[in-house]
C-alpha positions, 0 to 999 in steps of 0.5 A, spaced: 422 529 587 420 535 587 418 540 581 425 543 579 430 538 582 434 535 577 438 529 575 445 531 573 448 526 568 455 525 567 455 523 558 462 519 557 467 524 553 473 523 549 480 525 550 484 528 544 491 528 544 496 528 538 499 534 535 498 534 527 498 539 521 494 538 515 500 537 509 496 536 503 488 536 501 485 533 497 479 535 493 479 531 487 481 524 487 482 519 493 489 517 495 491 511 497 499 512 498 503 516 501 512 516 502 517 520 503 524 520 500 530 521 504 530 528 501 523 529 503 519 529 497 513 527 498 510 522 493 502 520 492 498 514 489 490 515 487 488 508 484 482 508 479 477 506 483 471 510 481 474 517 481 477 521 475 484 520 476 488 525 471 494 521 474 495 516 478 503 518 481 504 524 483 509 529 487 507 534 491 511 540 489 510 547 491 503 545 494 501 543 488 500 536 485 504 533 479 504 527 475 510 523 476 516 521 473 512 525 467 505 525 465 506 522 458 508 515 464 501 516 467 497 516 460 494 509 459 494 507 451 493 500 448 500 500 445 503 502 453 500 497 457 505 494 459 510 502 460 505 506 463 502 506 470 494 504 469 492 504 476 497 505 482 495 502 488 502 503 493 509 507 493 515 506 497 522 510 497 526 507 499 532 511 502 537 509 497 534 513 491 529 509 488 522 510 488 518 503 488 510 503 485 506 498 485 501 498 478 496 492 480 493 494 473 486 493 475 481 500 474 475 499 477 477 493 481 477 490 475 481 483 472 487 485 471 490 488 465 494 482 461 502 485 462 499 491 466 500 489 473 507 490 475 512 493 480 516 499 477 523 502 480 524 510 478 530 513 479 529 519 484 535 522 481 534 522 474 526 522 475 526 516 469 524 509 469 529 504 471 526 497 471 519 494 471 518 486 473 511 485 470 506 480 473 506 473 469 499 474 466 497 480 470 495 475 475 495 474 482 493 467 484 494 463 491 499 459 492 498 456 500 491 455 503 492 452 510 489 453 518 495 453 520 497 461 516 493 465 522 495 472 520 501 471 515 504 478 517 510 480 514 514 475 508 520 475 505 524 470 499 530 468 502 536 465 497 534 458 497 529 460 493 523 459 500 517 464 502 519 465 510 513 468 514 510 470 521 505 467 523 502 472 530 494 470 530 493 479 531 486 476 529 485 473 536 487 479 540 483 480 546 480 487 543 477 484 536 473 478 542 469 482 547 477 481 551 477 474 550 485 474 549 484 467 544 491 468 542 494 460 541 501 460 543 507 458 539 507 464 535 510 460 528 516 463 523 513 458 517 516 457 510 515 454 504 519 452 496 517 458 492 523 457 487 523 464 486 529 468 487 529 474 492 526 481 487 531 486 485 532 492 489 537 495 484 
């Protein structure tokens, strides 16, 4: 090759797409959860999981941040354990007017809290606590160990007081395997006697 000549290299690129604006930024704690009423407000869930979390359920509310349902429900003393929100690792609305928050009252990645773990209804309407279902104990514990459970993906508690839940091996894609697909087929609609009833949604 003469002096001068080159080689040109063609660097592999990558293709954006997708149209999207910034909501929200935050630069303070780490939010974890994000819902969306059927109204549109937008509510927020920061665990305690290192940060200094000031509160841990917020709404946006004219671009601001503000505790919710009131700040005094986000304020941890030994005497509200079991009342106020310690450590919120998710929030769903549900379109009917409620707001579910899921309290795993574990800061730090700690045990739990005893009475502290708990899933907690808010009325959207009235901003107030309507209901709160505390963890026995405020622990979680395994209740089925078996090689046939290859991803458990979405479960639900039927009226006969049984767990149903599918079973679709998503770990066995072909994308997770060099494109090995080791997908096993049937997929698998399993359950087992709980005896527990369906969770309240009122």
């Amino acid at each position: 090759m003469d002096e001068g000549d080159y080689i040109q290299v063609m660097l592999p690129s990558e293709m954006y797409f997708g149209k999207f604006e910034a909501v929200f930024l935050f630069y303070d704690a780490m939010p974890t959860g994000v819902t969306v009423s059927e109204t549109g407000r937008i509510f927020i869930c920061f665990p305690k999981w290192g940060d200094d979390v000031k509160f841990t359920v917020a709404e946006i509310v004219r671009g601001t941040l503000q505790p919710y349902p009131s700040l005094d429900a986000n304020v941890v003393s030994p005497s509200n354990i079991t009342t106020s929100f310690i450590s919120v690792q998710s929030v769903v609305a549900d379109g009917q007017g409620t707001l579910w928050v899921l309290d795993t009252g574990a800061p730090n990645f700690s045990e739990p809290i005893k009475g502290g773990a708990k899933l907690v209804a808010v009325d959207l309407n009235t901003n107030t606590i309507r209901s709160r279902k505390i963890v026995p104990n405020g622990i979680m514990e395994t209740i089925a160990h078996d090689p046939r459970i290859l991803w458990p993906d979405t479960f639900s508690i039927g009226p006969d007081q049984y767990l149903y839940f599918i079973v679709n091996q998503l770990h066995r894609q072909s994308r997770f395997h060099y494109g090995n697909d080791l997908w096993q087929k049937p997929y698998s609609l399993l359950r087992m006697k709980i005896d527990e009833p369906p969770a309240p949604t009122y």
